[in-house]
C-alpha positions in Angstrom: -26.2 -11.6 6.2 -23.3 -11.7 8.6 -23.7 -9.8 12.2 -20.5 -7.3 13.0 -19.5 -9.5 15.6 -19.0 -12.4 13.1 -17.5 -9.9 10.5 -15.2 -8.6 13.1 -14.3 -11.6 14.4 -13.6 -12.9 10.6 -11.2 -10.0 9.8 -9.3 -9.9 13.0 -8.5 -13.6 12.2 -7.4 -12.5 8.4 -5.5 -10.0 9.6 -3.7 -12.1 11.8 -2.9 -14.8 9.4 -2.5 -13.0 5.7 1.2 -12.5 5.4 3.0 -12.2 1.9 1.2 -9.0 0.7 -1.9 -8.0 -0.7 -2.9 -10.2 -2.7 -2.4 -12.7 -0.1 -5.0 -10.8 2.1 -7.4 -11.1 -1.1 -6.8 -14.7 -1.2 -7.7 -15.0 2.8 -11.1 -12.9 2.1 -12.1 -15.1 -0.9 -11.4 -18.4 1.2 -13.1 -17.7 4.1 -16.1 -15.7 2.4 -16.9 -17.5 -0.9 -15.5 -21.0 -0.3 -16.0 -21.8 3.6 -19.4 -19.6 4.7 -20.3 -19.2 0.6 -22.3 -15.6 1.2 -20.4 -14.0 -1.8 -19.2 -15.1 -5.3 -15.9 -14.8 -7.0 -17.7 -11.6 -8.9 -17.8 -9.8 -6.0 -14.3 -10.8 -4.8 -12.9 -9.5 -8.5 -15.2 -6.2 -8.5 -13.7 -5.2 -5.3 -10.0 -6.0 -6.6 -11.3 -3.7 -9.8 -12.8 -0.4 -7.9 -9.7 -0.8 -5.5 -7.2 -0.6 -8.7 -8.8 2.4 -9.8 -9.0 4.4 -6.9 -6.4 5.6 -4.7 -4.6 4.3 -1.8 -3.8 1.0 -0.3 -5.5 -2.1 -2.5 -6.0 -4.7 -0.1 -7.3 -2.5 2.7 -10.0 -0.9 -0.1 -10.6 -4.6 -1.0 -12.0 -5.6 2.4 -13.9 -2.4 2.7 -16.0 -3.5 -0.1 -16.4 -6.6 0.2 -17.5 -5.6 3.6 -19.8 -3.3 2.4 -21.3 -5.9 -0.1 -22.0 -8.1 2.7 -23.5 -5.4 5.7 -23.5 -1.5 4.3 -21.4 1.8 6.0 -21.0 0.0 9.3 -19.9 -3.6 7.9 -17.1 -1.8 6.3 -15.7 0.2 8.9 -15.9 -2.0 11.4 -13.9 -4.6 9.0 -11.1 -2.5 8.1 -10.5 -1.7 12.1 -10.5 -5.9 12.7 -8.1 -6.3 9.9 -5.3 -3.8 10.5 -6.2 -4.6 14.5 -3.2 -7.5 14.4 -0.5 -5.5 12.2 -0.7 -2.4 14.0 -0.3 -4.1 17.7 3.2 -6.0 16.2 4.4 -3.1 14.4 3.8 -0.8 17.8 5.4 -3.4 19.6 8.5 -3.9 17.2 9.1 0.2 17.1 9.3 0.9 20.8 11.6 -2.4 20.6 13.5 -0.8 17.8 13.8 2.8 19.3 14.9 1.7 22.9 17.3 -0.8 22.4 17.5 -1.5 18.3 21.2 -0.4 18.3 21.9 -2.9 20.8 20.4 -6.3 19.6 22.0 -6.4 15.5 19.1 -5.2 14.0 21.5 -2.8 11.7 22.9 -6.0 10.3 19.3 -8.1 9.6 17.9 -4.6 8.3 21.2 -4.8 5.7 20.1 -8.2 5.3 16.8 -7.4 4.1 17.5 -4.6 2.1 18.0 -6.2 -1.2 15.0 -8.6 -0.7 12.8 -5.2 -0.6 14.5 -4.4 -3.8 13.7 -7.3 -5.2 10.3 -7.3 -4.4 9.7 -3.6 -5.9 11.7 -5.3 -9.3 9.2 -8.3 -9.2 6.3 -6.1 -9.0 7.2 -3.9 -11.4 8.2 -6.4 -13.6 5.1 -8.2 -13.6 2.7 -5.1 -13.4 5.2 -4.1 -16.3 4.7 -7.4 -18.5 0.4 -6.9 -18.2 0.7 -3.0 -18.7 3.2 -1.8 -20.7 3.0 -2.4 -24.9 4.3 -0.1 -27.6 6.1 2.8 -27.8 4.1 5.7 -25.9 4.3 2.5 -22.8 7.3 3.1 -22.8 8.2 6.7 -23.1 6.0 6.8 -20.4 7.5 4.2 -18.1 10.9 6.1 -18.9 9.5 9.6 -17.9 7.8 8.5 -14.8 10.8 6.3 -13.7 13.7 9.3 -13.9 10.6 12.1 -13.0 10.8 10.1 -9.6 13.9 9.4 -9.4 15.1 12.6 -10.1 12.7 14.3 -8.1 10.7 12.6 -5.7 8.4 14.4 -4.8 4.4 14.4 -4.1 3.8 17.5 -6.8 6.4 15.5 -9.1 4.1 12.6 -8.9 0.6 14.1 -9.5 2.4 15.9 -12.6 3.5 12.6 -13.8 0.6 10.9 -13.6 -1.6 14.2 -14.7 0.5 13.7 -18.0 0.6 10.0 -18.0 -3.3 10.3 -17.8 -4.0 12.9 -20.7 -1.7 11.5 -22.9 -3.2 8.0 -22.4 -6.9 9.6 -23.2 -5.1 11.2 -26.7 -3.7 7.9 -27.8 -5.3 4.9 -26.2 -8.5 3.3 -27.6 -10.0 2.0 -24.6 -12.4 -0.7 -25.4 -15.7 0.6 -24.4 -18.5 -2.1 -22.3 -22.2 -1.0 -22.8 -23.2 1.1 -19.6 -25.3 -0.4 -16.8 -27.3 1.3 -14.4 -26.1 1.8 -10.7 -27.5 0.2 -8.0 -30.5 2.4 -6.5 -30.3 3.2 -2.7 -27.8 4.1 -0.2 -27.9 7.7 -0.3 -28.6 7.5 3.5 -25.4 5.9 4.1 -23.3 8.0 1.8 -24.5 11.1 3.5 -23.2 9.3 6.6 -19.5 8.2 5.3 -19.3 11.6 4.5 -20.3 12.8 7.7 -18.3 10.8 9.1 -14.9 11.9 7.4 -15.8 15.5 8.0 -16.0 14.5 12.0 -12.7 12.7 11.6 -10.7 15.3 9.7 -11.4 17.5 12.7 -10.9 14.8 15.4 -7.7 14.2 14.1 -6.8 18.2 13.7 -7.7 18.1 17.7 -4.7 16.4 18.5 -2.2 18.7 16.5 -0.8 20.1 19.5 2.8 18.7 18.0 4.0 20.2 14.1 5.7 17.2 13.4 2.5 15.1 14.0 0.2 17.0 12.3 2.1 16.9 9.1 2.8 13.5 9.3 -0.5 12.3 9.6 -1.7 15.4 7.1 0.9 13.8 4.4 -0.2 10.4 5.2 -4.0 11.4 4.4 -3.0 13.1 1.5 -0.9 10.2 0.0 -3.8 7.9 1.0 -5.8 10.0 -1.3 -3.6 11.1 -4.2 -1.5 8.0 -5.1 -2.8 4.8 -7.2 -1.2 1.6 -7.0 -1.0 0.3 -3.7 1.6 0.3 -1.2 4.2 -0.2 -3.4 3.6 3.0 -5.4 3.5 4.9 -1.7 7.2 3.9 -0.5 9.6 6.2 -2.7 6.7 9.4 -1.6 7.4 8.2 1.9 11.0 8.0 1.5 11.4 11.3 -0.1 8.8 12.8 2.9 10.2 11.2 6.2 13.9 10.9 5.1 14.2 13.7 2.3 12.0 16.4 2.9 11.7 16.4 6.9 14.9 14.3 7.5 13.1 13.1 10.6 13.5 9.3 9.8 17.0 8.0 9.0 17.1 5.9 6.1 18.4 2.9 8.4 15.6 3.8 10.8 12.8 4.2 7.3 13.9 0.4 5.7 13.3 -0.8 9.2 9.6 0.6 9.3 8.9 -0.7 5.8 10.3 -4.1 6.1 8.5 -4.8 9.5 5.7 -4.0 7.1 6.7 -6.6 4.9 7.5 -9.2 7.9 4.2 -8.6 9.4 0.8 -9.9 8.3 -1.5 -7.5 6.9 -1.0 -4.6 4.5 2.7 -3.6 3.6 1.7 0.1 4.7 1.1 -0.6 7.9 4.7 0.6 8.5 2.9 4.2 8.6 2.6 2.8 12.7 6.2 2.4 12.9 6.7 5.9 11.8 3.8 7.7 14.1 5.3 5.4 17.3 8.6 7.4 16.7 7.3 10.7 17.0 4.0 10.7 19.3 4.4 6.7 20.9 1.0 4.4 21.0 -1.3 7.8 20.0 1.0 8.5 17.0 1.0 4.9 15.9 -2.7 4.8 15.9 -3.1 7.8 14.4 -0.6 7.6 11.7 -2.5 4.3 10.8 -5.6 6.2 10.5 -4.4 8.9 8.3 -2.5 5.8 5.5 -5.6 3.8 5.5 -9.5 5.6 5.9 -9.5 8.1 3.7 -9.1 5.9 0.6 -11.2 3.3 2.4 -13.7 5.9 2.7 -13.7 6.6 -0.5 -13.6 3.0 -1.6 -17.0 3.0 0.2 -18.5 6.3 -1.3 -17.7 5.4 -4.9 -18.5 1.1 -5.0 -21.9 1.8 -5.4 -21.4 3.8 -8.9 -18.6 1.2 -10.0 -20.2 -0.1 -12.8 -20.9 3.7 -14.8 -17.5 4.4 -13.6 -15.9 1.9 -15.1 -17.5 1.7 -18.8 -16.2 5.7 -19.0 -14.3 5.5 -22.2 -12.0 8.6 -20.9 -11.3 7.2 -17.6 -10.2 4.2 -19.4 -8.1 6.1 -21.1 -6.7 7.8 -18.3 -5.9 4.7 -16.4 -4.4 3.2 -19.2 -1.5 5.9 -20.0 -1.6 6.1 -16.2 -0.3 2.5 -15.9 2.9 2.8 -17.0 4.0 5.5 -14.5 2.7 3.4 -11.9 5.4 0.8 -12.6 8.2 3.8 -13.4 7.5 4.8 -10.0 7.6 1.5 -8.4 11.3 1.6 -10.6 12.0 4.4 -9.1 11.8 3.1 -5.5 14.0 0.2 -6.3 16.7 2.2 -7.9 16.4 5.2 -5.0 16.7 2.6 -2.3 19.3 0.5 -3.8 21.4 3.2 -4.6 21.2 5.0 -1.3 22.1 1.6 0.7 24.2 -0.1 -1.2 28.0 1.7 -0.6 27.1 0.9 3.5 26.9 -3.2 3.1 28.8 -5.9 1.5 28.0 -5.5 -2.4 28.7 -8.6 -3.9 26.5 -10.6 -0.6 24.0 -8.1 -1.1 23.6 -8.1 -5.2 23.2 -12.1 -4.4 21.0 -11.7 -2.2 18.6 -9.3 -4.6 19.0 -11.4 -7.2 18.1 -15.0 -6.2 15.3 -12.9 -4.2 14.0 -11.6 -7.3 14.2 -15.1 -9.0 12.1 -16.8 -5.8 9.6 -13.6 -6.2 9.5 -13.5 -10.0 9.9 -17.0 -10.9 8.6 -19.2 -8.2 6.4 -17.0 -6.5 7.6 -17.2 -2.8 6.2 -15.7 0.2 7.8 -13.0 0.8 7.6 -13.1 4.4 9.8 -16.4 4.4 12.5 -14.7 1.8 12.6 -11.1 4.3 13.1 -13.5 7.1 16.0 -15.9 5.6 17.8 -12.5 4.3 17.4 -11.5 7.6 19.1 -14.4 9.1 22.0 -13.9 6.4 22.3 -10.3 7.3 22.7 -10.8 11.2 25.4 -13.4 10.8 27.2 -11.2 7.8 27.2 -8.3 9.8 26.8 -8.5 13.6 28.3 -11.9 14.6 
């Protein structure tokens, strides 16, 4: 059993050195828990990376609050999933009031054209390889088609739950899930559920205490409810944050949104924590933090409430189902942000430097399996030279 000093400790130092994505994160946890202090197995490592796939909201964040819980219950968790986005959150803060004060001034325009195709690529490289694993046959791909020009058409949060509330029943009509014999949860823990719970209820009406600004409340109300509502990961959540901050409320620029998400990229730690970036602009530190709050611990939350009755969840033969059909829209929507992006940004840079850059990008994702902290960095380079020397 590790104290929540150590676990604290542990995760501040993961979350300070996990750049590249989430599964980069997940690689940091399983190094430092099951090879170096050995207090967990590879089982537990690829149960957590299971529930997390299945539920909403960010993956790598949901992964450490399990294997948190695994290792010291309600409080383990919690406390992990503060150390780990601790890191992220102070340089994203940091890099907005940098960016808002004197961004105009110091080239970023021309790195953030830099990077732009390397954040196409990487959408393209996941959705080509979530695309490989999860689509087959001919309803796949109807679906991937309907999701990706659904979301592309119109992309918006009822647009997706409508997508993937089709997706889902069709995939429960037409898939055969194969069906595992169905084990018995873990007894215990009620205690602690009633407290998660608890504890949400007292944060949903923390956070409604500080809703003295309309622009603030929303965004950290849309940030919860995308937290909740989307499955995929952070990938899945740009084009709904696009179409929310740039499209819907027209609050963000989109030169002002690609710099929030690729700071995400360029820092360590979960791609969403670009939801900082975005609550710096509109309330400074407070909105950061909150904003932060409101991407990540409601799905973590939940992450925590639902581990426990994994293993019946799981062996469901109609949730298999349902995840199955759902798949395929996950990578249409992923598509979908790659095409919206590119398409918006394109006409406003050099084409023929940027369609180089996104596709020897995509080759070093797709291919060779690059960091992509090192590629956004480079392109950045490229970018500042093409376009502000």
């Amino acid at each position: 059993m590790q104290s929540l000093t150590q676990l604290f400790k542990k995760f501040l130092i993961i979350g300070s050195t996990s750049f590249g994505g989430y599964m980069a994160l997940v690689a940091m946890v399983r190094e430092q828990f099951v090879s170096k202090d050995k207090v967990i197995d590879d089982e537990v490592i690829a149960e957590g990376i299971t529930i997390a796939s299945l539920l909403p909201g960010p993956v790598a964040v949901n992964v450490v609050a399990y294997t948190a819980y695994t290792l010291g219950g309600v409080r383990a968790a919690l406390i992990s999933v503060v150390a780990v986005l601790i890191p992220s959150l102070v340089l994203v803060t940091a890099f907005a009031a940098l960016y808002f004060s004197v961004g105009e001034y110091i080239g970023i325009e021309g790195v953030l054209k830099g990077i732009m195709p390397v954040i196409v690529a990487l959408l393209l490289s996941v959705a080509a390889t979530m695309g490989i694993k999860s689509v087959s046959g001919r309803l796949d791909g109807l679906l991937l088609i309907f999701a990706t020009v659904g979301f592309i058409l119109l992309p918006r949060y009822e647009i997706v739950l409508g997508v993937f509330l089709i997706s889902g029943f069709m995939g429960i009509l037409f898939r055969k899930p194969v069906v595992s014999p169905i084990e018995e949860a873990k007894p215990g823990g009620a205690a602690q559920l009633v407290i998660v719970a608890l504890l949400l209820l007292v944060a949903c009406f923390s956070v409604r205490y500080f809703f003295y600004d309309y622009k603030m409340a929303r965004l950290v109300t849309e940030f919860a409810s995308i937290s909740l509502s989307l499955f995929g990961g952070g990938y899945v959540m740009v084009p709904m944050l696009k179409g929310i901050l740039v499209e819907q409320t027209q609050w963000f620029s989109l030169d002002e949104f690609m710099a929030g998400i690729s700071v995400g990229q360029i820092t360590p730690g979960p791609i969403l924590i670009s939801a900082a970036f975005f609550g710096y602009k509109l309330n400074g530190v407070i909105g950061a933090i909150l904003a932060t709050v409101a991407i990540f611990f409601p799905s973590s939350l939940v992450m925590i409430i639902v581990s426990k009755f994994f293993v019946q969840f799981k062996s469901n033969p109609w949730v298999q189902g349902a995840l199955a059909g759902i798949k395929p829209a996950i990578v249409g929507l992923i598509l979908a942000a790659a095409i919206s992006i590119y398409w918006d940004y394109w006409y406003t840079t050099k084409p023929v430097l940027t369609l180089g850059i996104l596709i020897i990008s995509f080759l070093l994702f797709f291919r060779f399996k690059i960091n992509p902290a090192i590629v956004v960095v480079a392109s950045g380079g490229i970018g500042y030279i093409a376009y502000s020397v």
